[in-house]
N, C-alpha and C positions, 0 to 999 in steps of 0.2 A: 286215548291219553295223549295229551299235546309233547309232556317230556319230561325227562329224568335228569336233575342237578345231585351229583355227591360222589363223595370218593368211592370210587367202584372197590379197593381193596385187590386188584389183580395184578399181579405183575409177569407172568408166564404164559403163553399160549399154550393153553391147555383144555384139556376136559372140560373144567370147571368155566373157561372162558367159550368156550361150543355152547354150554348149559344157558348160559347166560344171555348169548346173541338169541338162542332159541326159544328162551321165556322172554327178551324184550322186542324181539317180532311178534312172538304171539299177540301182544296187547299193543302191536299196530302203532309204534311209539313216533311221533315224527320228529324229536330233535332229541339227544343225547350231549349232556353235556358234565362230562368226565372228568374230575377233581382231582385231590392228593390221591397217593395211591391206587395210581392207573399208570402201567409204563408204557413209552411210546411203541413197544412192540403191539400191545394190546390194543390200543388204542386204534393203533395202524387198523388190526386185524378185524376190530368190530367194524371200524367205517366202512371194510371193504362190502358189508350186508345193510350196514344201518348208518344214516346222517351224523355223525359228530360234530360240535360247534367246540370252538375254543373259550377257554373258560378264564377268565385272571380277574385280578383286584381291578374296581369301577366297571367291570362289565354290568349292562342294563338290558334287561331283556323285557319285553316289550310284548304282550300276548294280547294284541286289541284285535 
């Protein structure tokens, strides 16, 4: 899978944020790119396993 755009809905470093790094390794994901509803604690915490890209209005992403 090339990557994930949308509001993750997380805002705690938790359980539920462990589950989540560990289901979007599993499917080998190369770009993550995290919406409303993702604090930067979390945020921080996923990149530390998995790529994050920053996300905002007229971003263009480009998969050629």
């Amino acid at each position: 899978m090339l990557g994930v755009i949308g509001g993750f809905h997380l805002f705690e470093v938790d359980e539920q944020v462990k589950n989540t790094v560990d289901y979007l390794k599993s499917y080998n994901i190369k770009e993550l790119y995290p919406c409303h509803c993702t604090s930067f604690a979390v945020k921080a915490e996923i990149h530390r396993v998995l790529p994050l890209k920053e996300v905002g209005v007229g971003l263009e992403i480009n998969c050629l």
